[in-house]
C-alpha positions, 0 to 999 in steps of 0.5 A: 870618684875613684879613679881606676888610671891616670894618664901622664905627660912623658915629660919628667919636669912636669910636676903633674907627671911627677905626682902620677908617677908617686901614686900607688895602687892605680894603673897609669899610662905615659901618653905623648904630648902631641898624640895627646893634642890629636887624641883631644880632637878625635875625643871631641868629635867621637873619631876612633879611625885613624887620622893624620894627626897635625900637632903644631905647638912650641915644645912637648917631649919627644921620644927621641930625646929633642923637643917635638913641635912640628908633628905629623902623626898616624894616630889612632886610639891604639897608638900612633906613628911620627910620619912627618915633622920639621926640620930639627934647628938647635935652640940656642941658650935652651929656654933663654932661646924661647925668651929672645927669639932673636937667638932663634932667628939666628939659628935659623939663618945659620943653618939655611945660609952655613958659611954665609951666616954673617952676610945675612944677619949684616943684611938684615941689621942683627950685628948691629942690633945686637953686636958681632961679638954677642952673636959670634958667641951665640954661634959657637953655642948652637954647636953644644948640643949640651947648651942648645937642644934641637927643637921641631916646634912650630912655635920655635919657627914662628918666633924666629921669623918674628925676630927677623923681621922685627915684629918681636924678638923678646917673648914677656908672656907666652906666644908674644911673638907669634901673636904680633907675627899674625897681627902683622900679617897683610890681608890678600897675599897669596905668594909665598916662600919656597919650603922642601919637603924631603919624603923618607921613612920619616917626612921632614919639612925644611924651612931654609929656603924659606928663610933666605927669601925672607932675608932676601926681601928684607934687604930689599925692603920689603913690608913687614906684613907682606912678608909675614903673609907669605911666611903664613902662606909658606906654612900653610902650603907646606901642611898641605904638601905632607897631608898629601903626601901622607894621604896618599900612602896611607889611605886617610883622609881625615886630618885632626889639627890641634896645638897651640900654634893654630890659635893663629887663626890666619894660619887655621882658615888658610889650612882649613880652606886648602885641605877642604879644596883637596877633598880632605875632611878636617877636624878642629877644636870647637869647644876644647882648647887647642892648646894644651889646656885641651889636652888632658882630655885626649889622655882620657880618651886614649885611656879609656878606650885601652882599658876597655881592651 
Protein backbone atom coordinates (compact mmCIF):
# COMPACT_ATOMS: atom_id res chain seq x y z
CA UNK A 1 0.00 0.00 0.00
CA UNK A 2 1.19 3.48 -0.46
CA UNK A 3 -0.70 6.01 1.09
CA UNK A 4 -1.33 9.14 -0.61
CA UNK A 5 -2.67 11.06 3.17
CA UNK A 6 -2.79 10.90 6.48
CA UNK A 7 -5.42 12.21 8.69
CA UNK A 8 -4.98 13.26 12.36
CA UNK A 9 -6.39 14.27 15.51
CA UNK A 10 -6.05 17.91 16.30
CA UNK A 11 -5.04 16.86 19.54
CA UNK A 12 -0.98 17.32 20.03
CA UNK A 13 -0.38 14.67 23.07
CA UNK A 14 -1.80 12.04 20.84
CA UNK A 15 1.23 9.98 19.95
CA UNK A 16 -0.68 9.07 16.77
CA UNK A 17 -1.07 12.76 15.80
CA UNK A 18 2.71 13.11 16.69
CA UNK A 19 3.80 10.53 14.52
CA UNK A 20 1.73 12.13 11.38
CA UNK A 21 3.15 15.17 12.10
CA UNK A 22 6.83 13.57 11.76
CA UNK A 23 6.00 12.04 8.13
CA UNK A 24 7.27 13.54 5.30
CA UNK A 25 6.55 13.49 1.42
CA UNK A 26 2.91 12.80 2.21
CA UNK A 27 -0.44 15.27 2.27
CA UNK A 28 -2.13 15.44 5.86
CA UNK A 29 -5.00 16.67 7.32
CA UNK A 30 -5.79 17.83 10.98
CA UNK A 31 -9.76 16.51 11.29
CA UNK A 32 -11.48 17.34 14.70
CA UNK A 33 -12.29 14.85 16.76
CA UNK A 34 -15.97 15.27 17.17
CA UNK A 35 -16.50 16.31 13.14
CA UNK A 36 -14.49 12.87 13.06
CA UNK A 37 -17.11 10.80 15.21
CA UNK A 38 -20.04 12.44 12.80
CA UNK A 39 -18.14 11.86 9.65
CA UNK A 40 -17.87 8.08 10.96
CA UNK A 41 -21.78 7.59 10.89
CA UNK A 42 -22.30 9.23 7.50
CA UNK A 43 -19.01 7.23 6.28
CA UNK A 44 -20.97 3.98 7.50
CA UNK A 45 -24.37 4.92 5.70
CA UNK A 46 -22.54 6.46 2.63
CA UNK A 47 -24.47 10.20 3.91
CA UNK A 48 -22.34 12.93 2.07
CA UNK A 49 -25.76 15.99 2.60
CA UNK A 50 -25.41 17.83 5.53
CA UNK A 51 -26.49 16.46 8.97
CA UNK A 52 -26.64 17.65 12.46
CA UNK A 53 -23.96 15.98 13.91
CA UNK A 54 -24.57 14.93 18.07
CA UNK A 55 -21.11 14.19 19.11
CA UNK A 56 -21.59 12.93 22.96
CA UNK A 57 -18.11 11.74 24.63
CA UNK A 58 -15.65 12.79 27.36
CA UNK A 59 -13.27 14.82 26.16
CA UNK A 60 -11.76 15.58 22.54
CA UNK A 61 -9.57 18.94 21.67
CA UNK A 62 -11.55 21.83 20.96
CA UNK A 63 -10.59 24.57 18.37
CA UNK A 64 -11.29 27.10 21.20
CA UNK A 65 -8.85 25.82 23.51
CA UNK A 66 -11.29 24.08 26.26
CA UNK A 67 -12.21 20.42 26.19
CA UNK A 68 -15.23 19.61 23.70
CA UNK A 69 -17.75 16.82 24.66
CA UNK A 70 -21.35 18.02 24.32
CA UNK A 71 -21.36 18.97 20.50
CA UNK A 72 -23.76 19.86 18.11
CA UNK A 73 -22.22 20.06 14.93
CA UNK A 74 -23.54 21.18 10.69
CA UNK A 75 -21.37 19.05 9.23
CA UNK A 76 -20.72 17.67 6.03
CA UNK A 77 -17.93 16.21 4.16
CA UNK A 78 -16.71 19.54 3.34
CA UNK A 79 -16.21 21.21 6.75
CA UNK A 80 -18.70 21.80 9.66
CA UNK A 81 -20.08 24.41 11.92
CA UNK A 82 -20.20 24.09 16.15
CA UNK A 83 -24.02 25.37 16.28
CA UNK A 84 -24.62 23.82 19.62
CA UNK A 85 -22.70 22.32 22.76
CA UNK A 86 -22.89 22.16 26.77
CA UNK A 87 -22.40 24.75 29.04
CA UNK A 88 -18.82 24.80 29.78
CA UNK A 89 -17.85 23.63 33.63
CA UNK A 90 -14.35 23.83 34.93
CA UNK A 91 -12.76 20.42 35.71
CA UNK A 92 -11.04 20.77 38.69
CA UNK A 93 -7.31 19.16 39.33
CA UNK A 94 -7.57 18.31 35.22
CA UNK A 95 -7.21 14.58 34.70
CA UNK A 96 -7.62 13.90 38.40
CA UNK A 97 -11.39 15.38 37.90
CA UNK A 98 -11.84 12.46 35.47
CA UNK A 99 -10.30 10.05 37.95
CA UNK A 100 -12.76 11.11 40.98
CA UNK A 101 -15.66 12.45 39.73
CA UNK A 102 -16.55 13.39 42.93
CA UNK A 103 -14.71 16.95 41.97
CA UNK A 104 -16.80 17.03 39.15
CA UNK A 105 -20.11 17.05 41.04
CA UNK A 106 -18.57 19.56 43.12
CA UNK A 107 -18.01 21.93 40.16
CA UNK A 108 -21.11 21.19 38.94
CA UNK A 109 -23.07 22.14 42.09
CA UNK A 110 -21.22 25.16 42.48
CA UNK A 111 -21.60 26.69 39.39
CA UNK A 112 -25.49 26.13 39.41
CA UNK A 113 -25.97 27.01 43.12
CA UNK A 114 -23.02 30.11 43.39
CA UNK A 115 -22.81 31.44 46.61
CA UNK A 116 -25.08 28.27 48.04
CA UNK A 117 -22.59 25.98 47.29
CA UNK A 118 -21.88 24.72 50.84
CA UNK A 119 -25.62 24.32 51.82
CA UNK A 120 -25.88 21.85 48.78
CA UNK A 121 -22.94 19.73 49.22
CA UNK A 122 -23.97 19.48 53.41
CA UNK A 123 -27.31 18.47 52.14
CA UNK A 124 -26.24 15.87 50.19
CA UNK A 125 -23.53 14.48 52.43
CA UNK A 126 -20.06 15.46 50.27
CA UNK A 127 -18.64 17.55 53.54
CA UNK A 128 -18.87 14.78 55.38
CA UNK A 129 -17.81 12.19 52.72
CA UNK A 130 -14.98 14.00 51.91
CA UNK A 131 -14.18 17.15 54.58
CA UNK A 132 -15.09 20.76 54.45
CA UNK A 133 -11.42 21.38 54.38
CA UNK A 134 -10.72 19.23 51.29
CA UNK A 135 -13.50 20.70 49.12
CA UNK A 136 -12.84 24.45 50.27
CA UNK A 137 -9.81 23.67 48.68
CA UNK A 138 -11.16 22.06 45.70
CA UNK A 139 -13.17 25.16 45.27
CA UNK A 140 -10.47 27.75 45.13
CA UNK A 141 -9.11 25.43 42.47
CA UNK A 142 -12.14 25.58 39.95
CA UNK A 143 -11.23 29.15 39.84
CA UNK A 144 -7.39 28.53 38.31
CA UNK A 145 -8.14 28.15 34.92
CA UNK A 146 -4.43 26.79 34.92
CA UNK A 147 -5.53 24.07 37.12
CA UNK A 148 -9.04 23.36 35.87
CA UNK A 149 -9.78 23.34 32.31
CA UNK A 150 -13.20 23.88 30.86
CA UNK A 151 -14.90 21.04 29.66
CA UNK A 152 -18.17 20.53 27.53
CA UNK A 153 -18.25 16.62 27.67
CA UNK A 154 -20.86 14.76 28.20
CA UNK A 155 -19.24 12.19 29.65
CA UNK A 156 -17.86 14.92 32.44
CA UNK A 157 -21.72 15.36 33.26
CA UNK A 158 -22.57 11.86 33.56
CA UNK A 159 -19.92 11.31 35.81
CA UNK A 160 -20.77 14.42 38.13
CA UNK A 161 -24.42 13.34 38.39
CA UNK A 162 -22.84 9.87 39.16
CA UNK A 163 -20.96 10.92 42.23
CA UNK A 164 -23.72 13.18 43.49
CA UNK A 165 -26.01 10.53 43.92
CA UNK A 166 -23.47 8.12 45.03
CA UNK A 167 -23.38 5.59 42.10
CA UNK A 168 -19.54 6.30 41.84
CA UNK A 169 -17.26 8.71 42.34
CA UNK A 170 -13.97 7.02 41.51
CA UNK A 171 -13.45 6.02 37.68
CA UNK A 172 -10.67 2.64 37.88
CA UNK A 173 -11.42 2.00 34.35
CA UNK A 174 -12.86 4.19 31.46
CA UNK A 175 -16.85 5.20 31.91
CA UNK A 176 -16.79 3.58 35.39
CA UNK A 177 -19.39 5.98 36.41
CA UNK A 178 -21.35 6.28 33.92
CA UNK A 179 -21.78 2.90 33.14
CA UNK A 180 -23.29 2.38 37.05
CA UNK A 181 -24.94 5.60 36.22
CA UNK A 182 -27.38 3.77 33.39
CA UNK A 183 -27.09 0.53 35.30
CA UNK A 184 -28.79 2.23 37.95
CA UNK A 185 -31.50 3.83 35.89
CA UNK A 186 -35.31 2.65 37.04
CA UNK A 187 -37.24 1.22 34.31
CA UNK A 188 -40.57 3.54 33.41
CA UNK A 189 -39.71 7.18 34.61
CA UNK A 190 -40.97 9.52 32.40
CA UNK A 191 -40.19 12.72 34.36
CA UNK A 192 -37.58 14.68 34.36
CA UNK A 193 -35.43 17.72 35.30
CA UNK A 194 -35.78 21.19 34.31
CA UNK A 195 -32.38 22.13 31.41
CA UNK A 196 -31.93 25.78 29.67
CA UNK A 197 -31.37 25.77 26.31
CA UNK A 198 -29.85 29.56 25.61
CA UNK A 199 -30.35 30.13 21.42
CA UNK A 200 -27.21 32.66 20.30
CA UNK A 201 -24.96 32.38 17.66
CA UNK A 202 -24.06 29.29 19.30
CA UNK A 203 -26.53 27.13 21.19
CA UNK A 204 -25.68 26.47 24.65
CA UNK A 205 -27.11 23.63 26.92
CA UNK A 206 -27.27 24.43 30.61
CA UNK A 207 -27.69 21.63 33.08
CA UNK A 208 -27.73 23.91 36.58
CA UNK A 209 -31.07 23.51 37.05
CA UNK A 210 -30.81 20.19 36.25
CA UNK A 211 -28.37 20.00 38.99
CA UNK A 212 -30.54 21.65 41.85
CA UNK A 213 -33.49 19.45 41.35
CA UNK A 214 -31.36 16.49 41.86
CA UNK A 215 -29.91 17.77 45.02
CA UNK A 216 -32.96 18.89 45.80
CA UNK A 217 -34.47 14.91 45.62
CA UNK A 218 -31.62 13.55 47.22
CA UNK A 219 -32.39 15.55 50.34
CA UNK A 220 -35.66 14.41 50.06
CA UNK A 221 -34.47 10.96 49.87
CA UNK A 222 -35.06 10.18 46.81
CA UNK A 223 -34.34 6.56 44.97
CA UNK A 224 -31.06 6.52 43.45
CA UNK A 225 -32.49 5.08 40.31
CA UNK A 226 -35.27 7.20 39.75
CA UNK A 227 -33.45 9.96 39.80
CA UNK A 228 -30.69 8.81 37.49
CA UNK A 229 -34.01 7.87 35.14
CA UNK A 230 -34.73 11.41 35.20
CA UNK A 231 -31.11 13.00 34.73
CA UNK A 232 -31.51 10.44 31.44
CA UNK A 233 -34.42 11.79 30.50
CA UNK A 234 -33.12 15.39 31.16
CA UNK A 235 -30.48 14.60 28.49
CA UNK A 236 -32.57 13.18 26.18
CA UNK A 237 -35.11 16.07 26.24
CA UNK A 238 -32.44 18.27 25.71
CA UNK A 239 -31.17 16.78 22.39
CA UNK A 240 -34.29 16.77 21.34
CA UNK A 241 -34.88 20.56 22.07
CA UNK A 242 -31.51 21.77 20.24
CA UNK A 243 -32.01 19.31 16.99
CA UNK A 244 -35.02 20.99 16.87
CA UNK A 245 -34.13 23.93 17.03
CA UNK A 246 -31.08 23.48 14.62
CA UNK A 247 -33.70 21.80 12.12
CA UNK A 248 -35.57 24.32 12.06
CA UNK A 249 -32.99 27.02 11.13
CA UNK A 250 -31.28 24.97 8.82
CA UNK A 251 -33.49 22.99 6.94
CA UNK A 252 -31.74 19.23 7.99
CA UNK A 253 -33.55 16.64 9.20
CA UNK A 254 -31.09 14.09 9.28
CA UNK A 255 -29.14 13.76 12.53
CA UNK A 256 -25.99 11.52 12.64
CA UNK A 257 -25.58 10.29 16.76
CA UNK A 258 -21.96 9.15 17.68
CA UNK A 259 -19.66 9.26 20.47
CA UNK A 260 -18.81 7.30 23.41
CA UNK A 261 -21.64 8.49 25.55
CA UNK A 262 -24.23 6.74 23.35
CA UNK A 263 -23.03 3.30 24.37
CA UNK A 264 -25.56 4.11 27.27
CA UNK A 265 -28.15 2.42 25.36
CA UNK A 266 -31.05 3.89 27.83
CA UNK A 267 -29.80 7.01 26.56
CA UNK A 268 -29.43 6.05 22.51
CA UNK A 269 -33.42 4.25 22.41
CA UNK A 270 -34.97 7.32 24.25
CA UNK A 271 -32.93 9.82 21.78
CA UNK A 272 -33.85 7.48 18.96
CA UNK A 273 -37.46 7.16 19.79
CA UNK A 274 -38.06 10.96 20.51
CA UNK A 275 -36.33 12.49 17.08
CA UNK A 276 -37.99 9.31 15.43
CA UNK A 277 -41.60 11.08 16.99
CA UNK A 278 -40.64 14.37 15.26
CA UNK A 279 -40.01 13.29 11.87
CA UNK A 280 -36.40 13.20 11.93
CA UNK A 281 -34.42 10.63 10.45
CA UNK A 282 -31.39 9.25 12.76
CA UNK A 283 -28.57 7.57 11.78
CA UNK A 284 -26.31 5.55 14.26
CA UNK A 285 -23.28 3.06 14.23
CA UNK A 286 -24.43 -0.41 13.67
CA UNK A 287 -21.35 -1.76 12.64
CA UNK A 288 -18.34 0.49 13.68
CA UNK A 289 -17.75 1.54 16.94
CA UNK A 290 -19.47 4.67 18.49
CA UNK A 291 -16.54 5.40 20.49
CA UNK A 292 -13.42 6.43 19.41
CA UNK A 293 -12.41 3.40 18.20
CA UNK A 294 -14.96 4.12 14.93
CA UNK A 295 -13.16 7.06 14.64
CA UNK A 296 -10.17 6.90 12.12
CA UNK A 297 -12.81 5.79 9.92
CA UNK A 298 -14.48 9.04 9.48
CA UNK A 299 -10.95 10.70 9.07
CA UNK A 300 -10.67 8.59 6.00
CA UNK A 301 -13.97 9.58 4.79
CA UNK A 302 -13.32 13.22 5.10
CA UNK A 303 -10.21 12.76 3.36
CA UNK A 304 -10.88 10.85 0.77
CA UNK A 305 -13.70 12.92 -0.37
CA UNK A 306 -11.31 16.39 -0.28
CA UNK A 307 -8.57 15.01 -2.28
CA UNK A 308 -11.19 13.99 -4.92
CA UNK A 309 -11.83 17.73 -4.89
Amino acid sequence: VEPEALAYDLHPMYLSTQWALKQEGIKKFGIQHHYAHVASVMAEHGLKQRVIGVAFDGTGYGTDGNLWGGEFLIADLHGYKRAGHLKYTPLPGGENAIREPWRIAVSFIRDAAGGGVMPCLESIGFLKRYGAGEIETLLKVIGIRQFSPLSSGTGRLFDGVSAMIGVCDQNTFEGEAAIALEAAAAPGVAQDYPVDIKSGETIEVDFSRAVLGIVDDLSKGENKGVISAKFHNTVVTAIQRVVGQLSSIHQITDVALCGGVFQNMYLLEKTVSGLASADISVFIHDRVPTNDAGISLGQAYIIRERLKS
